[in-house]
N, C-alpha and C positions, 0 to 999 in steps of 0.2 A: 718879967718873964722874957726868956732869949728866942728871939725869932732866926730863921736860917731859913731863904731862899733856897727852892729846890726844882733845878733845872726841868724843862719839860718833858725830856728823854729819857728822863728814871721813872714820874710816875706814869701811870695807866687808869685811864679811866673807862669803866664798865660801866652800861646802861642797864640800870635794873627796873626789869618792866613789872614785877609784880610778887610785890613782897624783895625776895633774896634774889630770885631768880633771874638771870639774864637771857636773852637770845635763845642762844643755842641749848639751854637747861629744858625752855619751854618747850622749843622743834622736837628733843628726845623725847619729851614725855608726852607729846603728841603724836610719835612715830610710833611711841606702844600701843595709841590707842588705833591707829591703820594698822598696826599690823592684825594686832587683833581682830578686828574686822574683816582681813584678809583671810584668817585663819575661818572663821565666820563662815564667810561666804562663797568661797573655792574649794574647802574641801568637802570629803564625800559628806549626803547626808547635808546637803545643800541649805541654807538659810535654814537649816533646823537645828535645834541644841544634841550634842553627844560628848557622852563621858571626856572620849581622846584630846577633845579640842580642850578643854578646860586646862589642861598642863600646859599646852604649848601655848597658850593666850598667858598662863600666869609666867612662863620659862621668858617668853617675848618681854612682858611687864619689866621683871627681873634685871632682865639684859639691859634696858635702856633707862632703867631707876640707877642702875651702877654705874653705867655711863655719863649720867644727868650729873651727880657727886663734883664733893670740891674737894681738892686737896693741894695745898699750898697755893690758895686763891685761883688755880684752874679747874677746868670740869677734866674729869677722867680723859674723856673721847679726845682734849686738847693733849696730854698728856701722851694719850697713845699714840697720835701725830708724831709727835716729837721722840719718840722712842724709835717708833717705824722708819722715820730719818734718820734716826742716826746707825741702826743695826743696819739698813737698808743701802747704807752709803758704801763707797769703794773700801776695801780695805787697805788696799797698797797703793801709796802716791807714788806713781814713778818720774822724778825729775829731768827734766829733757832740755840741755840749756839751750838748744833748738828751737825750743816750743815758738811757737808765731801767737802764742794766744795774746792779747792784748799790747802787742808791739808795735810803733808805726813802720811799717814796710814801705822805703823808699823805692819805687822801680825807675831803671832807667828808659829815658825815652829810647825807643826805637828809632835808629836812623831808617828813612826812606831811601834806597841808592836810585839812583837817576838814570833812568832809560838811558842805553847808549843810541844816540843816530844811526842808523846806519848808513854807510857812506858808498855809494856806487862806482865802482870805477868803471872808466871810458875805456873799454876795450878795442883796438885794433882787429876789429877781423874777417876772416875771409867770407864770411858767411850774409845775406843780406836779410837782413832782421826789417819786416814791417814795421815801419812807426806807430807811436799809440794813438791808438783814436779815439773821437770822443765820441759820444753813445751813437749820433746819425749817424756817423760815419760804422760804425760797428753794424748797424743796425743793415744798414747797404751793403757790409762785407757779407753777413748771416742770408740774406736773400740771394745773394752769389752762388751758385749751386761747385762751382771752380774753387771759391775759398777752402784751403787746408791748415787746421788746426794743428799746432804740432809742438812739441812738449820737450826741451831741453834739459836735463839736469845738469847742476854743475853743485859745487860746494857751497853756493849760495841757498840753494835752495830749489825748486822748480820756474820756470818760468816758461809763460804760455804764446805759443807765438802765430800770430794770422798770417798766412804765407797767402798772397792769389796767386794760382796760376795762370799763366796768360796762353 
C-alpha cells in the first residue's frame, strides 16, 4: 500500500466532544435551550405555561438545530461567517500607487539651524548711557528717589536705561 505525507496546513483537526459533535454544535443547542427559558420566563404570564410561547420556544429550537448542521464538514453558523465576509466586503478596490500602506517611509532628518549671536556694536555717542549694574548696585539705584528710568528704541530692539540725576 502507497503512503503520501500530508503537509500540516491542508489538514484540520476537530475536537469532537460527544458522539459527532464539536464545540460550537454543542453552544447552539445549548442556546436553544436559554432561549427557551428566556421565552419561559420574561414574557407575559410569568413562569407559567401559555399556548404563544410554545411556538417561539419550538421557532427558537429550529433556528439553532439548523444552525448546529454540517455541510461540507462546517456547521452552517461557520458557513454564514464566511458568506457575511465576503458580501460584506468592499466592492470596488481602488488602486492608489501612493498608497503608504505597508511601505518603508524613509524621512529625512530635520536639520537644526544654529542661533545666530548676536553681535553689539560699540556706538560713538553723544548721549551718556549708565553702565550695567549688578543687582547691589541696582538695588541702591531703585531706593534713590532721583534715579530716572527711561526707555530707548532703536532697530535693535528696546533698551532700558538708569539715568541718576544729580
Amino acid at each position: 500500500m502507497r503512503t503520501t505525507v500530508i503537509p500540516a496546513q491542508i489538514t484540520t483537526v476537530e475536537d469532537k466532544i460527544a458522539g459527532n459533535f464539536n464545540l460550537t454544535q454543542i453552544l447552539l443547542l445549548l442556546a436553544s435551550l436559554f432561549i427557551a427559558v428566556g421565552i419561559y420566563a420574561v414574557l407575559p404570564a410569568r413562569l407559567h405555561f401559555s399556548v404563544y410561547k410554545i411556538p417561539l420556544i419550538i421557532a427558537g429550537f429550529f433556528v439553532c438545530c439548523t444552525l448546529a448542521l454540517r455541510i461540507k464538514d462546517r456547521v452552517v453558523l461557520n458557513w454564514l461567517f464566511i458568506l457575511a465576509g465576503y458580501y460584506l466586503r468592499p466592492a470596488y478596490y481602488v488602486s492608489d500607487k501612493n498608497d503608504v500602506y505597508l511601505r518603508d517611509i524613509v524621512l529625512e532628518p530635520i536639520l537644526k539651524k544654529k542661533a545666530k549671536k548676536a553681535v553689539r556694536l560699540n556706538r560713538a555717542g553723544n548721549e551718556k548711557e549708565a553702565p550695567m549694574f549688578d543687582p547691589d548696585s541696582v538695588e541702591r539705584i531703585l531706593g534713590i528717589s532721583r534715579a530716572k528710568l527711561s526707555f530707548k528704541f532703536d532697530k535693535e530692539g528696546i533698551n532700558a536705561v538708569w539715568q541718576a540725576k544729580k
